[in-house]
N, C-alpha and C positions, 0 to 999 in steps of 0.2 A: 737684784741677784745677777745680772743680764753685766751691771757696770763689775760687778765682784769676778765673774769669770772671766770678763777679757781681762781684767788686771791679773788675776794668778796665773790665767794660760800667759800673758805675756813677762810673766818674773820667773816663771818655771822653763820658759822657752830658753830668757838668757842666761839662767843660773846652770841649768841641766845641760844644755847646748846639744840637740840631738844632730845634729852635721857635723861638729867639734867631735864630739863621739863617735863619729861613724867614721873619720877620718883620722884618726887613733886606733880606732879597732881594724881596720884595714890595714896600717902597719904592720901591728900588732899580730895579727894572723894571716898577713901574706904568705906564708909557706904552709900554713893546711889544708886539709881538707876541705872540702863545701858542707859535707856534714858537719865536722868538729867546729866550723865555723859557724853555724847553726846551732848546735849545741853550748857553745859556748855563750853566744847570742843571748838565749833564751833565759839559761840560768844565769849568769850577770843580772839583767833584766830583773827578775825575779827577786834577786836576791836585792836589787836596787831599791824595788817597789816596795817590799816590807819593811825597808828601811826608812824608807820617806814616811809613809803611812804610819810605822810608828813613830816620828818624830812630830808628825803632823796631829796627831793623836793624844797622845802624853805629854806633848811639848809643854803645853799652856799650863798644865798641875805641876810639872814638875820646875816649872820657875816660879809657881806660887807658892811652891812647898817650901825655896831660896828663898822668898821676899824679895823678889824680880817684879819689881809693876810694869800693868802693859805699857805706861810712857817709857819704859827705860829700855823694854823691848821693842818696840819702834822706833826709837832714837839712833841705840846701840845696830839694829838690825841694819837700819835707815844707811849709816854708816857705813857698817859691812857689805852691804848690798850699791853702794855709791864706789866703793873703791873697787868691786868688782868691772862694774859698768865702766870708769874708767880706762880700765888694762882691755876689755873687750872695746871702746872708741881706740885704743893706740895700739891693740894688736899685741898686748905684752901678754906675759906667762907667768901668772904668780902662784900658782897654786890652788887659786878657789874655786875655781871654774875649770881646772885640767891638772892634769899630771903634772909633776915638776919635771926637770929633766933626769935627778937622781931616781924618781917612781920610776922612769920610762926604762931606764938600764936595770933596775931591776927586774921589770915586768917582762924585760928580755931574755932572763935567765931562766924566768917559771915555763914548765910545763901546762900549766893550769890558769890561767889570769880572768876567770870568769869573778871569782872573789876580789882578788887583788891585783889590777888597780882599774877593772872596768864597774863592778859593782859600787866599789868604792876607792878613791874619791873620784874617778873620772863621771858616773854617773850619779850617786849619792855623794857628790861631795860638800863640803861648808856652805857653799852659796846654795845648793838648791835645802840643804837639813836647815837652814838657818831662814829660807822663803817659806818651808813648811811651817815651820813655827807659830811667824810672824805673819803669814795671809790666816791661817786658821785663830790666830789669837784675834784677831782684827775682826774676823768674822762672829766671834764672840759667840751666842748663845743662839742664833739664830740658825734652823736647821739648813733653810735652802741657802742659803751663804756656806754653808760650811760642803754639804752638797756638792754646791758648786766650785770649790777652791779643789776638793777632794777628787771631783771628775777631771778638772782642768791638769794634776797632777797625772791621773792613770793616762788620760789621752796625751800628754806630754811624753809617760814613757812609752804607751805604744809606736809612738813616731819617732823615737830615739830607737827602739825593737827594727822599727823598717827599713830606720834609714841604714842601721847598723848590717843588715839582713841583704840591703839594696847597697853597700859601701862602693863597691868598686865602679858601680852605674854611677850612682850620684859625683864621686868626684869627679868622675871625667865629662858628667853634664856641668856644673859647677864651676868647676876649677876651682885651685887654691886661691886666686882672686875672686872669683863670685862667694868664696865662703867667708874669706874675709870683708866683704862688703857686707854680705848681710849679717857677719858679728856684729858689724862696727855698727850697723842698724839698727840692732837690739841693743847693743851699748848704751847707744842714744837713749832708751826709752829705760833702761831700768836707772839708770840716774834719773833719770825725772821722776820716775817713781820713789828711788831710795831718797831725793832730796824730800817730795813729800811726806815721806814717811818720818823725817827728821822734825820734819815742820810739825807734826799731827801728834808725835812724840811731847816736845819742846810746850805745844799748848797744852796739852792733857797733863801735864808734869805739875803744872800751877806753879812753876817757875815764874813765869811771864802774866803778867796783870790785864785781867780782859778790858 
């Protein structure tokens, strides 16, 4: 249970990316208030969490109800979650882990962006709805595995809540290179895990002859 939780705490760290977040949303509401920026904080948040939870939740019935098997969701996920880690080793911007550039001119013009684009996709976006799936499938029928992928998520978004809460401290402890160092840190580590995932896929598939 103990090897299950550092693995999800560290695939919902690089998928969710709460510094990534927090230095987004700092933009994002440099001209508010410290309340609205609180408030907005909070419900994003919020609205993030019930979205991972249900996906982390339902995920697994509703790909068995498609005739999605779990090799093809570990494969496929394995995949998704490898080209994420990539663009976080090289610093790029594709979308699964952040805003694109078109979200971000968007989210310029709303009064409100606790829904859209902090809620979703900057914090609920593809890489971490698609790690919820895939650690809870993984974890399969066993309660304190599932427990523990479930906790590793909530305490992931609390510390996406403080960091977001604490934004303006943290980048300037940080800097835009201390944050890109330690992207590129987690980068490292969710490919190794997405390549696993590929691997653990490929054998369970019966593809490949034991």
């Amino acid at each position: 249970m103990r090897e299950t939780a550092v693995i999800a705490l560290t695939t919902f760290f690089a998928t969710v990316g709460p510094f990534d977040v927090a230095a987004v949303f700092a933009a994002l509401t440099a001209k508010a208030p410290p309340a609205t920026r609180r408030s907005v904080a909070l419900r994003g948040t919020t609205i993030a969490t019930v979205i991972l939870v249900l996906f982390a939740l339902i995920g697994r019935p509703l790909l068995a109800a498609l005739g999605i098997s779990l090799a093809a969701l570990r494969a496929s996920g394995g995949i998704l979650l490898l080209l994420m880690g990539i663009d976080m080793v090289f610093a790029r911007s594709s979308g699964g882990i952040s805003t694109t550039d078109e979200e971000e001119r968007e989210a310029a013009t709303r009064p409100d962006i606790a829904v859209f684009p902090l809620a979703t996709p900057l914090i609920a976006g593809p890489g971490a709805m698609g790690a919820s799936i895939l650690l809870m499938a993984d974890a399969g029928a066993d309660l304190g595995r599932r427990a523990a992928v479930l906790g590793a998520l909530l305490f992931t978004l609390l510390v996406t809540l403080a960091a977001m809460l604490l934004a303006t401290r943290l980048l300037r402890l940080l800097g835009l290179t201390g944050l890109h160092v330690l992207t590129r840190v987690l980068g490292v580590l969710l490919c190794a895990l997405a390549v696993q995932y590929v691997f653990d896929g490929i054998a369970r598939s019966g593809l490949v002859g034991g």
